[in-house]
ChimeraX commands (.cxc) that place a marker at each C-alpha (Angstrom):
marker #1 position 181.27,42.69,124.41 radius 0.5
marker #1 position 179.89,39.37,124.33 radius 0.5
marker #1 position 179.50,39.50,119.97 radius 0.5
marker #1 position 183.72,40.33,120.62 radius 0.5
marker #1 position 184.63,36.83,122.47 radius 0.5
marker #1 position 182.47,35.33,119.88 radius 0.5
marker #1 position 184.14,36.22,117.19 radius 0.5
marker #1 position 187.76,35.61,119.24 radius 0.5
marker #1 position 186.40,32.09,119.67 radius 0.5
marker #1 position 185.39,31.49,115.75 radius 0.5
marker #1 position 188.80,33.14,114.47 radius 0.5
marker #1 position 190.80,30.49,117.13 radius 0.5
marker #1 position 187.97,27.58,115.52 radius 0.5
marker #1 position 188.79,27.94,112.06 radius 0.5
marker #1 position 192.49,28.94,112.81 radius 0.5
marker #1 position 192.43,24.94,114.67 radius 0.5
marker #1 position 190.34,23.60,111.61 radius 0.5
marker #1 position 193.12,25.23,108.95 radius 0.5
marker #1 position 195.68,23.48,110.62 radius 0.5
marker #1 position 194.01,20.67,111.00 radius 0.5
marker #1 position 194.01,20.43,107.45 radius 0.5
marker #1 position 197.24,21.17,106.39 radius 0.5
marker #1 position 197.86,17.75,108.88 radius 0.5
marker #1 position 195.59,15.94,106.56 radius 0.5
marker #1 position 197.07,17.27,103.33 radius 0.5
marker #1 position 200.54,16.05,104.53 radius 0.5
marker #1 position 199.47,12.86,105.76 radius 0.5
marker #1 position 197.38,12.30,101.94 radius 0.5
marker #1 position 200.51,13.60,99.85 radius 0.5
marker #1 position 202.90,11.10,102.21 radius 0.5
marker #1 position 200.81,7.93,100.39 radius 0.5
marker #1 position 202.38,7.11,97.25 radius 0.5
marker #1 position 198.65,6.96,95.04 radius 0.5
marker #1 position 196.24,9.56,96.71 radius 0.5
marker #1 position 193.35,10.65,95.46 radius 0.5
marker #1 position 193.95,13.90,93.56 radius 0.5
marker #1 position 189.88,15.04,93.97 radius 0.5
marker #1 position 190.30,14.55,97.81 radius 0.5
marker #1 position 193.23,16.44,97.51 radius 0.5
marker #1 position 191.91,19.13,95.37 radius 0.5
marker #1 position 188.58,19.12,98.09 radius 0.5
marker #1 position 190.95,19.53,100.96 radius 0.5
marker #1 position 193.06,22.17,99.61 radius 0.5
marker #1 position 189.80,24.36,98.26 radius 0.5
marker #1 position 188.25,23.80,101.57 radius 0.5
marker #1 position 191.74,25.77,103.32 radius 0.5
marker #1 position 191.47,28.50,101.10 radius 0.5
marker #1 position 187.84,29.33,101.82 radius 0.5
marker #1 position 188.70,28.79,105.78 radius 0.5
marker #1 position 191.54,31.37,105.11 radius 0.5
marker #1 position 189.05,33.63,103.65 radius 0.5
marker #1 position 186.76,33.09,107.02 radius 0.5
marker #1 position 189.40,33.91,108.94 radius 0.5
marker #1 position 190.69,37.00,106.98 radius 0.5
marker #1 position 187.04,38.33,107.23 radius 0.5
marker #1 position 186.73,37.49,110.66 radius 0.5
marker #1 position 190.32,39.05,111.81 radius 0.5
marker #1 position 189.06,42.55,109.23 radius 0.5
marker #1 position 186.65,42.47,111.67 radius 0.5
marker #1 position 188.19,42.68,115.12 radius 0.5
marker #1 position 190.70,44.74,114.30 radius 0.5
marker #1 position 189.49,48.39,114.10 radius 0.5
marker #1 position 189.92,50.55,111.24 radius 0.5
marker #1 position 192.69,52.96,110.96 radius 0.5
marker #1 position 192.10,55.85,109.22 radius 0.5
marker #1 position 195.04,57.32,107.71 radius 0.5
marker link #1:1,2 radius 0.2
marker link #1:2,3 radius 0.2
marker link #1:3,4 radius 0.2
marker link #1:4,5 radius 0.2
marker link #1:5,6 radius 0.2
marker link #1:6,7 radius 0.2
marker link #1:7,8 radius 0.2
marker link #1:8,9 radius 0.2
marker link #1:9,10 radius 0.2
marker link #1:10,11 radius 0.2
marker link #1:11,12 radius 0.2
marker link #1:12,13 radius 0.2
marker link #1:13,14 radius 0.2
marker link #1:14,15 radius 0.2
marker link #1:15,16 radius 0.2
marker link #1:16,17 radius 0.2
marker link #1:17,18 radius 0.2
marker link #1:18,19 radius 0.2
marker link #1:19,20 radius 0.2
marker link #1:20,21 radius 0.2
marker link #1:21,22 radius 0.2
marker link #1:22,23 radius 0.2
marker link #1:23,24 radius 0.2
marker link #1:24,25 radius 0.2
marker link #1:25,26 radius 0.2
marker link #1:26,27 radius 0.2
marker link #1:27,28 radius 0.2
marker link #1:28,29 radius 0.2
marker link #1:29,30 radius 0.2
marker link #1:30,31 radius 0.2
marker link #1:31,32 radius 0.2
marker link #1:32,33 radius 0.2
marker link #1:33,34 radius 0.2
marker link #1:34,35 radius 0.2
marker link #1:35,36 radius 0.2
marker link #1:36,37 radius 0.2
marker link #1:37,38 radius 0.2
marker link #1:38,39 radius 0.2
marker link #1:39,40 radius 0.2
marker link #1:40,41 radius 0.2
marker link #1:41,42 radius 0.2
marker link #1:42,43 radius 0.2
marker link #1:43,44 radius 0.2
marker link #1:44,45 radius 0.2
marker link #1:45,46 radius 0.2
marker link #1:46,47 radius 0.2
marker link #1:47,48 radius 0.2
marker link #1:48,49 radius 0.2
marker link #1:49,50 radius 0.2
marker link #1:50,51 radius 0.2
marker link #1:51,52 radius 0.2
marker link #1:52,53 radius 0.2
marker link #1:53,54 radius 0.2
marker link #1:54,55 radius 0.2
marker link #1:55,56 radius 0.2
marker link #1:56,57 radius 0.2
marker link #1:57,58 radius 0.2
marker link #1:58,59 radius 0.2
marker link #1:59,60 radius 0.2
marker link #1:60,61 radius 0.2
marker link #1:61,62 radius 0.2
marker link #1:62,63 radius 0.2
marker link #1:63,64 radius 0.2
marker link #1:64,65 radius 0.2
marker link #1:65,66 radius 0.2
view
């Protein structure tokens, strides 16, 4: 029971950290030059949270057997 609210509290950590960034990406893109490596850093760093949180969700969800 206690690995379950574990998990519940990563998936609602990187779910805060994902939108976190999408805050950051706006805020970069809004400034005429940015820097397109920090951009490219930021956006590669979403996708692999997305990923964590896909895996992480796959997890608490049981699986249906059809």
């Amino acid at each position: 029971m206690e690995d379950l609210e574990e998990m519940k509290a990563r998936l609602a950590d990187l779910k805060t950290e994902h939108r976190d960034l999408d805050d950051v990406i706006a805020r970069l893109l809004e400034k005429a030059p940015f820097d397109q490596l920090q951009l490219q850093r930021l956006k590669k760093r979403k996708l692999l949270l997305k990923d964590d949180i896909l895996r992480v969700e796959s997890r608490l969800l049981p699986d249906i057997i059809a």
